[in-house]
Backbone as CSV, one residue per row, in Angstrom:
resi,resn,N_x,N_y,N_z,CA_x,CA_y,CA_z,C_x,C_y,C_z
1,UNK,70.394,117.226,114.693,71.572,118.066,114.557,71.166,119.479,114.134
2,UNK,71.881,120.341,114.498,72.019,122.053,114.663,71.651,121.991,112.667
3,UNK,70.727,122.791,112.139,71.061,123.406,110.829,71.718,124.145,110.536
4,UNK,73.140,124.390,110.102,73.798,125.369,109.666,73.782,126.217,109.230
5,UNK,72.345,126.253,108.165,71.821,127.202,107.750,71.314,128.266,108.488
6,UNK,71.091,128.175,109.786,70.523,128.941,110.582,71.932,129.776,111.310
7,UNK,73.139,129.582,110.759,74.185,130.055,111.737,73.804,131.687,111.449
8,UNK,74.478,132.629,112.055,74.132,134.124,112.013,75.967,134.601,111.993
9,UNK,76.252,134.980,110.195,77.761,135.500,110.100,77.362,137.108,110.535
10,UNK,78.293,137.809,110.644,78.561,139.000,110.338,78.669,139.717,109.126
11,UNK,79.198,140.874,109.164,78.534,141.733,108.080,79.547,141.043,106.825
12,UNK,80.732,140.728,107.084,81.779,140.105,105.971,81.298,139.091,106.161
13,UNK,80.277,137.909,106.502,80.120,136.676,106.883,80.826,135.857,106.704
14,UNK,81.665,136.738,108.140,82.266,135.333,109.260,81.661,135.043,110.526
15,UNK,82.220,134.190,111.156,81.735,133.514,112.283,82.756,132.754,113.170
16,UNK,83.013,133.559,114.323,83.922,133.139,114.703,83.978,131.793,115.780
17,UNK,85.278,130.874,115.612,85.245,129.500,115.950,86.634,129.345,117.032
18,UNK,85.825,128.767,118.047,86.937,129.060,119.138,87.344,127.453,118.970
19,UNK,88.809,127.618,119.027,89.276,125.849,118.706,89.594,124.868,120.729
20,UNK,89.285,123.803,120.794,89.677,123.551,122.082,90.127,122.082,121.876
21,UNK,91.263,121.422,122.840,91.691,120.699,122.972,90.717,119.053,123.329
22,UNK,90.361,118.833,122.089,88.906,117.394,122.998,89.919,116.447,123.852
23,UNK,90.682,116.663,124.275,91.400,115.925,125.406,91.799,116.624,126.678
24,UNK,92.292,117.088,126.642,91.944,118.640,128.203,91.223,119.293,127.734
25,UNK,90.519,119.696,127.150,89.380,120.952,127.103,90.069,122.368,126.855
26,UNK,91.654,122.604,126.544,92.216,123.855,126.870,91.724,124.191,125.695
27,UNK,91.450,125.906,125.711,91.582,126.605,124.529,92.670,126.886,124.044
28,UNK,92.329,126.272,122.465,93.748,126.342,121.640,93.883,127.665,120.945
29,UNK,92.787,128.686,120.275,92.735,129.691,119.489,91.451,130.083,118.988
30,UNK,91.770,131.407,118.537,90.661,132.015,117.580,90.408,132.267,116.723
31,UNK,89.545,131.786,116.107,89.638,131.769,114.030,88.005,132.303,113.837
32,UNK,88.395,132.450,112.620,86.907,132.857,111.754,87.017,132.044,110.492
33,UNK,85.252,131.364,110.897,85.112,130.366,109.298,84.127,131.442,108.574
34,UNK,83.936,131.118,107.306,82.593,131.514,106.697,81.998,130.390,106.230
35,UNK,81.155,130.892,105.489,80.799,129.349,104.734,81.339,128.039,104.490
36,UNK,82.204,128.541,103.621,83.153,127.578,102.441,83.619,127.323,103.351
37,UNK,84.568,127.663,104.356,85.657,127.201,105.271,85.061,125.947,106.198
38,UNK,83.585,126.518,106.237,83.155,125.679,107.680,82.756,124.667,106.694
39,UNK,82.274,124.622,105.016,81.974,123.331,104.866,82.895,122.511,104.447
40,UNK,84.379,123.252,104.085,85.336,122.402,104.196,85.378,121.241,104.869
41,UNK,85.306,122.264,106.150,85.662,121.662,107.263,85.024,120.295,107.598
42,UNK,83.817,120.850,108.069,82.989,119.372,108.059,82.837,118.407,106.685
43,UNK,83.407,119.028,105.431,83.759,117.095,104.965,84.915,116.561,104.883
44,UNK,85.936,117.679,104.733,86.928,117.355,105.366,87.531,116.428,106.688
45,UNK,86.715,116.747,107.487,87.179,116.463,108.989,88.565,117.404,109.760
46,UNK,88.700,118.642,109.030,89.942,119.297,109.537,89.535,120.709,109.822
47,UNK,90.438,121.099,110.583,89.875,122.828,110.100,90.587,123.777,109.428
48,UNK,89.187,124.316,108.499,89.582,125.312,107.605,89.249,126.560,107.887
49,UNK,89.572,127.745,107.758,89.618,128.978,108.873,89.253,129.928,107.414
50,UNK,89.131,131.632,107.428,89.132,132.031,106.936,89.645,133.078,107.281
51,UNK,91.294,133.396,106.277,91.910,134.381,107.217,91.504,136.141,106.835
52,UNK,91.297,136.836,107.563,91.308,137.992,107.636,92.015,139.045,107.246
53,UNK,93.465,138.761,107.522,94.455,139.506,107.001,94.885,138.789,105.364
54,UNK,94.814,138.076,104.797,95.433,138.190,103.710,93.884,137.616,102.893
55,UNK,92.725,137.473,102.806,91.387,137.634,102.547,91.507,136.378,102.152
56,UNK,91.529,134.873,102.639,91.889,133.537,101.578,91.638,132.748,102.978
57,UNK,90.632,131.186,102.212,90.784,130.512,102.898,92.348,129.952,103.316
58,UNK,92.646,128.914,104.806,93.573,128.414,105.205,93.304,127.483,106.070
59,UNK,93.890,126.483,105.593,93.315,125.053,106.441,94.691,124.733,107.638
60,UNK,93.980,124.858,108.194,95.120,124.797,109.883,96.044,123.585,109.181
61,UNK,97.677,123.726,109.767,98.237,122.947,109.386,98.726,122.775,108.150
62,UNK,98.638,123.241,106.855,98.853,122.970,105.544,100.508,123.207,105.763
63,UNK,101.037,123.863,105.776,102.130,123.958,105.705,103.033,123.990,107.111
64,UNK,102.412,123.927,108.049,103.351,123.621,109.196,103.094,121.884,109.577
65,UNK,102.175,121.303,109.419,101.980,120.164,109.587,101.359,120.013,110.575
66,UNK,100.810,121.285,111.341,100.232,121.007,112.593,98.769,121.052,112.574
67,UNK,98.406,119.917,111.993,96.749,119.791,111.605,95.497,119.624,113.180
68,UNK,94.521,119.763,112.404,94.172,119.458,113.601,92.135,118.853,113.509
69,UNK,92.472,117.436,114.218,91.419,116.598,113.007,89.964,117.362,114.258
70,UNK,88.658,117.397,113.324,87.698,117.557,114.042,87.037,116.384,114.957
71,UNK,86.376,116.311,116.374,86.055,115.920,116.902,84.227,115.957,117.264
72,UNK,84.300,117.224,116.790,82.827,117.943,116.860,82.772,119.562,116.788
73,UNK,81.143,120.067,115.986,81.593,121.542,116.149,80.401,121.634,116.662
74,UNK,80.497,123.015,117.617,79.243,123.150,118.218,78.514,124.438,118.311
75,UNK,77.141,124.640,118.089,76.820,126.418,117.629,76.652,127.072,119.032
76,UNK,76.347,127.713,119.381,76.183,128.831,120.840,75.048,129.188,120.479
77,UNK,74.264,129.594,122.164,72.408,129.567,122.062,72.332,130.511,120.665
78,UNK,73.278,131.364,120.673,72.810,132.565,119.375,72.965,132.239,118.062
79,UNK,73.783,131.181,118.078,74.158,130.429,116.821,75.046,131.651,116.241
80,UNK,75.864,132.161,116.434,76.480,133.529,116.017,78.150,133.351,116.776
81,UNK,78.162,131.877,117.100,79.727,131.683,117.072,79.570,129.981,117.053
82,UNK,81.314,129.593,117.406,81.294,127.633,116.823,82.108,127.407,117.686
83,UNK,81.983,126.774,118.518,82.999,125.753,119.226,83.598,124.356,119.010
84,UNK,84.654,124.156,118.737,85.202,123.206,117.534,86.726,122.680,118.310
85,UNK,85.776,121.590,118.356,86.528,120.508,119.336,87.819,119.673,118.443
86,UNK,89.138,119.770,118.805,89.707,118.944,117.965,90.877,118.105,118.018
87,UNK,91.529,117.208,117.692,93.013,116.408,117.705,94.230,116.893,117.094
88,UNK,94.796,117.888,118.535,95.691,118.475,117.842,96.857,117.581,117.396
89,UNK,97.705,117.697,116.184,98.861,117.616,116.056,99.965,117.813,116.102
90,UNK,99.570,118.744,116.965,100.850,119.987,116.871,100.405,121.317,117.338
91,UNK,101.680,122.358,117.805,101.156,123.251,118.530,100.083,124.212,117.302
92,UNK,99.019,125.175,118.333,98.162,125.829,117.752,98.522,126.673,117.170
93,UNK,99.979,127.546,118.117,99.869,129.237,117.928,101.181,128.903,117.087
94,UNK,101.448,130.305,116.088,102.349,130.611,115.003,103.793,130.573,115.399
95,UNK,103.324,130.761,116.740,104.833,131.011,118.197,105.407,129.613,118.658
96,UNK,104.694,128.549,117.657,104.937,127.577,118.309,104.462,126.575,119.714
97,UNK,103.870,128.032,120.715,102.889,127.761,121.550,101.899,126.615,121.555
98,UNK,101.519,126.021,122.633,100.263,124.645,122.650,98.710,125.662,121.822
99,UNK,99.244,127.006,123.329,97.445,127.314,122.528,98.383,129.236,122.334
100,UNK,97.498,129.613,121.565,97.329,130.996,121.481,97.381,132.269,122.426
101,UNK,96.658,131.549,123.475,96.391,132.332,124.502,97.419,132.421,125.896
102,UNK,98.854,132.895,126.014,99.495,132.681,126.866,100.163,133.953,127.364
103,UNK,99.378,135.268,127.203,99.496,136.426,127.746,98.826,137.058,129.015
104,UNK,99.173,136.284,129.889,98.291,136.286,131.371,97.912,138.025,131.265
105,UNK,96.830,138.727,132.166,96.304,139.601,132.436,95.930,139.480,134.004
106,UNK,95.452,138.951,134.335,94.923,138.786,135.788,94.443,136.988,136.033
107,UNK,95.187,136.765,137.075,94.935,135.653,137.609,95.179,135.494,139.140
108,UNK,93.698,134.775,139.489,93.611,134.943,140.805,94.598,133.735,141.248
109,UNK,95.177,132.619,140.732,95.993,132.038,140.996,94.787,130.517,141.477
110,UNK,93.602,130.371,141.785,92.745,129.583,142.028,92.616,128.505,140.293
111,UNK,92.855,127.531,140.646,92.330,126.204,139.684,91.719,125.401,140.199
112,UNK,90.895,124.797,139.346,90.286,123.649,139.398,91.009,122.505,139.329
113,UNK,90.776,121.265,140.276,91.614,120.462,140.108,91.465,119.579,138.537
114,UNK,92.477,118.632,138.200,92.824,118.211,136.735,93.446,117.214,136.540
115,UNK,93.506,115.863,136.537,94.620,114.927,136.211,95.898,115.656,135.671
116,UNK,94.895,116.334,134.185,96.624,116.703,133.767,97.140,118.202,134.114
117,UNK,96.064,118.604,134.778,97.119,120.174,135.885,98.300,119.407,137.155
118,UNK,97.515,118.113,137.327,98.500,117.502,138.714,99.976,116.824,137.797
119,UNK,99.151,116.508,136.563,100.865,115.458,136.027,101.595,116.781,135.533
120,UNK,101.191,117.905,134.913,102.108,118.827,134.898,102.308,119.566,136.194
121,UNK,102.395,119.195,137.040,102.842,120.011,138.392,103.875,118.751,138.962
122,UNK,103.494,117.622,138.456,105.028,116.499,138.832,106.323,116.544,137.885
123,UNK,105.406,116.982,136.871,106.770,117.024,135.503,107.456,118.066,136.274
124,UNK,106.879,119.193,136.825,107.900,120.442,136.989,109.174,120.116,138.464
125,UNK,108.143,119.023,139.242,109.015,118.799,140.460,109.906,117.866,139.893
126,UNK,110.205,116.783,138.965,110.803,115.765,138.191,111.940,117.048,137.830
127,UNK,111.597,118.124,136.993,113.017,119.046,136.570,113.396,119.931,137.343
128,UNK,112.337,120.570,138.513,113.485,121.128,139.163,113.555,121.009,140.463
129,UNK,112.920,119.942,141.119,113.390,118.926,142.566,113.568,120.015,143.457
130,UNK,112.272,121.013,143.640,112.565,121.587,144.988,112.504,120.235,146.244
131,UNK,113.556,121.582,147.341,113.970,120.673,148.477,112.431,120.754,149.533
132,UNK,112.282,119.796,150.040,111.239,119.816,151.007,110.030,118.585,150.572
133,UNK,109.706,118.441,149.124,109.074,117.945,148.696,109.047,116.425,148.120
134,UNK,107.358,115.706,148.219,107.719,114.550,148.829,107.675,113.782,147.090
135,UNK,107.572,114.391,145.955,107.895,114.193,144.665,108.944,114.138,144.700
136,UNK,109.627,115.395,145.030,111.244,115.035,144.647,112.015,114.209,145.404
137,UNK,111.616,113.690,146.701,111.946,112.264,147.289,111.624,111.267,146.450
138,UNK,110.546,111.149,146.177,110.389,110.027,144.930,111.480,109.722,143.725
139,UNK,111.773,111.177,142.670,112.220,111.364,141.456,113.756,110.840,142.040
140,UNK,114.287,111.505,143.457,115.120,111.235,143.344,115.834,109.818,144.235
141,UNK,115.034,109.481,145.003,115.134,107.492,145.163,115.382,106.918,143.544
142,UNK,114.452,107.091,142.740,114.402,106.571,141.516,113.306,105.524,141.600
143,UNK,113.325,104.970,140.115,112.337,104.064,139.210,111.405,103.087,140.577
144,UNK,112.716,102.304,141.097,112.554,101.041,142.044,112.071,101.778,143.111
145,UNK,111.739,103.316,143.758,111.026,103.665,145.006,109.903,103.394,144.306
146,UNK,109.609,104.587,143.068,108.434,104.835,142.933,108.057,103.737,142.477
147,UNK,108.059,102.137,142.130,107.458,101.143,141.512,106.828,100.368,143.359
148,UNK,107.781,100.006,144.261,107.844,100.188,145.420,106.356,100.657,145.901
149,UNK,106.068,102.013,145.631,104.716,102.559,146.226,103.948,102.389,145.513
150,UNK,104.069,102.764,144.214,102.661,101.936,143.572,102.550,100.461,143.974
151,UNK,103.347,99.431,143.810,102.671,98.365,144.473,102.452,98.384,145.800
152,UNK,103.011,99.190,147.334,102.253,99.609,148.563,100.687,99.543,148.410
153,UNK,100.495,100.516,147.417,98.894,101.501,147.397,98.177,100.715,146.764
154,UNK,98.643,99.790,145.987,97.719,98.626,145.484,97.250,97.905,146.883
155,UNK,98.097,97.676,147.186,97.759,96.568,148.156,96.706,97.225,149.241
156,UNK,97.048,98.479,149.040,96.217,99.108,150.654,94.600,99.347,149.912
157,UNK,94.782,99.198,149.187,93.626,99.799,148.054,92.656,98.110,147.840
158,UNK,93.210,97.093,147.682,93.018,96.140,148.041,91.790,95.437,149.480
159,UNK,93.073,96.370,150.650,92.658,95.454,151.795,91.215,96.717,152.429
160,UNK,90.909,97.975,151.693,90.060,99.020,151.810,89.174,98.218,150.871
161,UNK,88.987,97.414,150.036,88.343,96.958,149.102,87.431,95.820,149.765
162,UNK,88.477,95.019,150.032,88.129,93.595,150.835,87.255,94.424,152.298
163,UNK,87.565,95.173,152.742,86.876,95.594,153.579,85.353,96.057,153.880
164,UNK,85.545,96.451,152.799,84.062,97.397,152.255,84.129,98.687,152.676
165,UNK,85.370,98.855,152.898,85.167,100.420,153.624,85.459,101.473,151.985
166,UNK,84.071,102.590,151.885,84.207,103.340,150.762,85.387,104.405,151.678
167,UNK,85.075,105.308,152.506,86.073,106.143,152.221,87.440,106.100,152.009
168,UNK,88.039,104.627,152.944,89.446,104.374,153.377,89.624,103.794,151.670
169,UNK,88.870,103.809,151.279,89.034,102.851,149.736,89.446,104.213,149.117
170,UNK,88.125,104.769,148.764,88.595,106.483,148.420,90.040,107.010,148.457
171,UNK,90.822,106.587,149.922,91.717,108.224,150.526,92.244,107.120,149.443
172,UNK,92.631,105.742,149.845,94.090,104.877,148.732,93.638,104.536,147.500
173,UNK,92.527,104.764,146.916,93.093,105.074,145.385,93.725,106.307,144.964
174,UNK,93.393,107.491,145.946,94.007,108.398,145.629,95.354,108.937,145.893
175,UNK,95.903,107.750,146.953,97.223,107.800,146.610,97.699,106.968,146.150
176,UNK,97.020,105.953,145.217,97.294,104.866,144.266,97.763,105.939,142.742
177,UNK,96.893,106.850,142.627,96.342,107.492,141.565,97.520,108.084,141.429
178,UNK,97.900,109.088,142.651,98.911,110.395,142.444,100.352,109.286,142.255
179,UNK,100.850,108.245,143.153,101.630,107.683,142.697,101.870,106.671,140.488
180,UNK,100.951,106.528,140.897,100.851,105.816,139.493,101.118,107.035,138.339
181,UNK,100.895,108.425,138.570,100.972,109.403,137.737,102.544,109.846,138.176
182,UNK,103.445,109.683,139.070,104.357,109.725,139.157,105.037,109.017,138.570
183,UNK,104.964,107.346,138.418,105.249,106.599,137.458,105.095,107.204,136.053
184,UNK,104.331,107.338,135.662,103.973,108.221,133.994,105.057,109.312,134.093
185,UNK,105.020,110.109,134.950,105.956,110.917,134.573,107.616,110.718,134.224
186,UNK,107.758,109.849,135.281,109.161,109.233,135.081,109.716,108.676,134.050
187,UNK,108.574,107.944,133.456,108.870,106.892,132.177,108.204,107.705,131.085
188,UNK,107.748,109.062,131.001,107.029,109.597,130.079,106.038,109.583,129.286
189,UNK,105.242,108.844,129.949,104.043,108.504,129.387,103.254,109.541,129.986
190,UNK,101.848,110.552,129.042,101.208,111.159,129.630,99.848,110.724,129.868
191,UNK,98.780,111.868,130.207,97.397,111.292,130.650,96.526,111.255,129.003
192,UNK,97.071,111.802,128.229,96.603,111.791,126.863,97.243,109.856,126.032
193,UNK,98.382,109.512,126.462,98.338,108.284,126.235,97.491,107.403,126.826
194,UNK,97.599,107.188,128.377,96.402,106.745,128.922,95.067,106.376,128.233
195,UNK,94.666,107.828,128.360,92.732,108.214,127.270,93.324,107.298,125.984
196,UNK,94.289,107.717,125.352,93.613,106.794,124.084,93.973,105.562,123.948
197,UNK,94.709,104.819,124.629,94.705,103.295,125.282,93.142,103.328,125.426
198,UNK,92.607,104.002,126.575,91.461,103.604,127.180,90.155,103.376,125.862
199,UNK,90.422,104.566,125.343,89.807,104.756,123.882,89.753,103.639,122.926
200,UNK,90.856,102.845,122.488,90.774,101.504,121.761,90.165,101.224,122.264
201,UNK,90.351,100.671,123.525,89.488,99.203,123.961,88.115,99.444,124.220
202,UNK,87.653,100.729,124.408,86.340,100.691,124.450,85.564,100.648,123.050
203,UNK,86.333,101.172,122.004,85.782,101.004,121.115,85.994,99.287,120.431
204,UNK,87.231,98.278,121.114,87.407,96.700,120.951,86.057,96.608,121.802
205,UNK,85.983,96.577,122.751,84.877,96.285,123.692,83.590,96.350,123.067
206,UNK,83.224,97.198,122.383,82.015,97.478,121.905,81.947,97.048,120.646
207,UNK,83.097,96.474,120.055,82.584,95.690,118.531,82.503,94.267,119.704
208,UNK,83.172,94.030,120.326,82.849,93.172,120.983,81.469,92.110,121.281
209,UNK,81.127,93.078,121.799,79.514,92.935,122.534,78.641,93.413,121.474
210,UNK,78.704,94.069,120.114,78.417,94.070,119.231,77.931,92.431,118.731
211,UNK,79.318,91.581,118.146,79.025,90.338,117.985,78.843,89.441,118.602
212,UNK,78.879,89.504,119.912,77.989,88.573,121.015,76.520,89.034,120.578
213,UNK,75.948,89.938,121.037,74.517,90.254,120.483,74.018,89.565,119.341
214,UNK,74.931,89.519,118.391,74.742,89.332,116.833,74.572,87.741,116.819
């Protein structure tokens, strides 16, 4: 592990710590720890910031409740900033905002694809059902279409299986996938419930096979 001792503050020694979402990866904000803050932090398990404007530590969350537990922090080749992975509770920014950063400047309009860029692009067709589109045929058949195609795409996903064919297997999980995330949306479940379902059991799984070994 990184020595801390080796981090490089500035002339007030701080060091600034960019916060990100360990479940989408979004950037949530920008803080400055110093010392004390960052060793809060790490025995804490939370983050503690050091604010600038009123000269005093502040531990994210104390009084709004919107904590936010650590996951991991990480130094940069220069060791002269922290990347600090974490479980938010609540929004980041003072505005109430998810993250801080929601003052566009230039965007080429190009993304990378995302599970949860696609389930928030169904949530938006779920509320406002443009015409043409084959979501809002779904949202608006209702529950029994979209249950309907997810079990279709099972089955086709199935007989691509039994087949051995990889790509035709490929195209229908992926419209196993986009339907089944239509389901989530409907019933409100997101891709962050999902992960930490998935999350128990791997960690059941692995005490698991833990005491088989044993």
């Amino acid at each position: 592990m990184f020595d801390t001792d080796k981090l490089k503050y500035d002339s007030r020694g701080l060091i600034p710590a960019i916060v990100t979402d360990a479940e989408s990866g979004k950037v949530l904000m920008l803080a400055y720890m110093n010392r004390e803050s960052l060793e809060i932090s790490l025995r804490e398990g939370y983050t503690c910031f050091w604010s600038r404007s009123r000269g005093e530590l502040w531990r994210k969350g104390e009084t709004s409740g919107n904590r936010q537990r650590i996951v991991s922090v990480t130094a940069d080749c220069d060791a002269d900033a922290l990347l600090v992975s974490v479980v938010k509770s609540g929004p980041a920014c003072h505005t109430g905002a998810v993250s801080c950063f929601f003052n566009g400047i230039c965007d080429s309009g190009e993304r990378p694809f995302s599970v949860d860029g696609l389930y928030e692009l169904l949530l938006g067709r779920k509320s406002e059902r443009p015409e043409g589109s084959y979501t809002t045929y779904l949202f608006e058949k209702g529950r029994d279409k979209i249950l309907k195609k997810v079990g279709e795409e099972c089955t086709e996903v199935i007989i691509a299986g039994k087949a051995d064919d990889r790509a035709e297997a490929v195209y229908e999980l992926a419209d196993l996938a986009y339907h089944a995330l239509v389901l989530m949306a409907d019933m409100g479940i997101t891709p962050g419930d999902v992960r930490a379902e998935l999350a128990k059991r791997h960690i059941i799984d692995h005490k698991v096979k833990q005491e088989k070994m044993a």
